[in-house]
C-alpha positions in Angstrom: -22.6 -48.4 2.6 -20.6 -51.0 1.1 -20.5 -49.3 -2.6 -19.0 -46.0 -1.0 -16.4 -48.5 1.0 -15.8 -50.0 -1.7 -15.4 -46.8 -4.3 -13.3 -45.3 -1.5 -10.5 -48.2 -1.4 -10.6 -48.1 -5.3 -10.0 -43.8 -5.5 -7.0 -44.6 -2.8 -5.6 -46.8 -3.9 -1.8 -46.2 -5.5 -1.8 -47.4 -8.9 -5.1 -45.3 -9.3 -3.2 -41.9 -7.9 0.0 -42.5 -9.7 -2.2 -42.7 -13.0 -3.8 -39.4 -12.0 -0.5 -37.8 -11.4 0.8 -39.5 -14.4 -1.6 -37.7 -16.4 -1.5 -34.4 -15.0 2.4 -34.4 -15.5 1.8 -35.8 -19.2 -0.7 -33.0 -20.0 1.8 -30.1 -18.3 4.4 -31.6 -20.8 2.0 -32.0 -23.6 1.8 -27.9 -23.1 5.9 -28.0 -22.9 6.4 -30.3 -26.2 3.8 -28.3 -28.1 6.0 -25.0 -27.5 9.0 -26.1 -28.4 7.0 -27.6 -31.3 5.5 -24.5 -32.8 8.0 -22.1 -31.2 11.4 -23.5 -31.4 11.1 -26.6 -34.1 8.7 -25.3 -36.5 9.9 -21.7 -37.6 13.8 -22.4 -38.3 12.1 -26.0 -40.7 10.3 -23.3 -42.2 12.9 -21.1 -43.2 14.6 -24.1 -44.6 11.8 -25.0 -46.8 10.9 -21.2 -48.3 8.5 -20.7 -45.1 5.4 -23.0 -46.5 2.7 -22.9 -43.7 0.7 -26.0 -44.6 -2.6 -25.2 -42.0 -3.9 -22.9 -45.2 -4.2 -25.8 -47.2 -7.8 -26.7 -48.3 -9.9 -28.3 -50.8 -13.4 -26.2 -51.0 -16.5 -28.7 -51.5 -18.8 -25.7 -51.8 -18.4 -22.6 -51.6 -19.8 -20.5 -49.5 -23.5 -19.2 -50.2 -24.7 -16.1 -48.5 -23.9 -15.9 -44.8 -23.5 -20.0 -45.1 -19.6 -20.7 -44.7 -17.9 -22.3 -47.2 -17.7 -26.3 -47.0 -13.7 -27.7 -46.9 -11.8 -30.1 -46.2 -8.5 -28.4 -44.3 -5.4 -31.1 -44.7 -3.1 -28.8 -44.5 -3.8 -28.9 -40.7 -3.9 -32.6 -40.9 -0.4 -32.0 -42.6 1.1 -29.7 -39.8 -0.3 -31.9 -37.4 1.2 -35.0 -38.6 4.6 -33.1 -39.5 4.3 -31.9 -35.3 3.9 -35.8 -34.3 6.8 -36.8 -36.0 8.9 -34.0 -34.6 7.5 -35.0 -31.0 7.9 -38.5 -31.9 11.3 -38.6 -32.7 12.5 -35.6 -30.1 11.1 -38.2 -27.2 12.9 -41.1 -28.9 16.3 -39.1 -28.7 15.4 -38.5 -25.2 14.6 -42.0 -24.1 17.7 -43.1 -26.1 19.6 -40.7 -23.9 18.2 -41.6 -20.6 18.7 -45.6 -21.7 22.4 -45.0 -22.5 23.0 -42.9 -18.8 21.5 -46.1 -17.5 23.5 -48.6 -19.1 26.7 -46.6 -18.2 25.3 -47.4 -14.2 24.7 -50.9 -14.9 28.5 -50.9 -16.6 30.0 -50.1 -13.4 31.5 -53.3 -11.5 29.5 -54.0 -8.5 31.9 -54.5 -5.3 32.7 -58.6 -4.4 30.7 -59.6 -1.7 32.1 -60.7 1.4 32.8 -64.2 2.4 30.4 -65.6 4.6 31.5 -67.2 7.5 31.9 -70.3 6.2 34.1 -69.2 3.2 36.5 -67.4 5.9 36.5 -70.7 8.1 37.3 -73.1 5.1 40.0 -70.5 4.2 41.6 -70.2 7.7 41.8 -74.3 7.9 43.2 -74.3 4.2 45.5 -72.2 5.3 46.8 -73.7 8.6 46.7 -77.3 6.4 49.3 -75.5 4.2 51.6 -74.7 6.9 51.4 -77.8 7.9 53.3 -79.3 4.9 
């Protein structure tokens, strides 16, 4: 009984739900940032470099015997992989910078004065009639 109370105040509790949602958003945008990866990013970079696909790149340990596949070692996908990180990489960092700069332009804006307490507005008012009084 107290194991399920227990498991049940840890499964409800918020940070453990915003972490869930957290990572079903961040897998939904993983899908979003690997599109405009390999569909928008990619193909225009590889006009520009003479359309090199690096995920055919391989080194063959052994080639392949019979209906036994060929042993290889594929870094060309480790290639396109690292050349997509990058890409991400640096398309999230011109994001944040963006989003940091928005908020520094909020924090820029002067903050109205606060009002004089009561106090303030009493000391003033007796300043004030002292003054007349000279």
């Amino acid at each position: 009984m107290g194991l399920a109370k227990e498991f049940k105040e840890f499964a409800v509790k918020g940070n453990v739900v915003d972490m869930a949602v957290g990572i079903i958003i961040g897998a939904a945008f993983g899908k979003i940032v690997s599109s405009f990866v390999g569909d928008v990013i990619t193909p225009p970079i590889g006009v520009l470099v003479g359309g090199v696909d690096f995920t055919s790149l391989a080194m063959t340990i052994k080639q392949a015997v019979g209906e036994t596949p060929a042993v290889t070692i594929n870094y060309g996908k480790f290639f396109q992989t690292l050349f997509d990180f990058i890409i991400v990489a640096f398309a999230i960092f011109m994001a944040i910078k963006v989003i940091n700069n928005l908020k520094k332009k909020e924090e820029e804006k002067p903050a109205a004065p606060p009002e004089p307490s009561k106090e303030e507005l009493l000391l003033t008012e007796i300043r004030d009639i002292l003054k007349e009084k000279e």
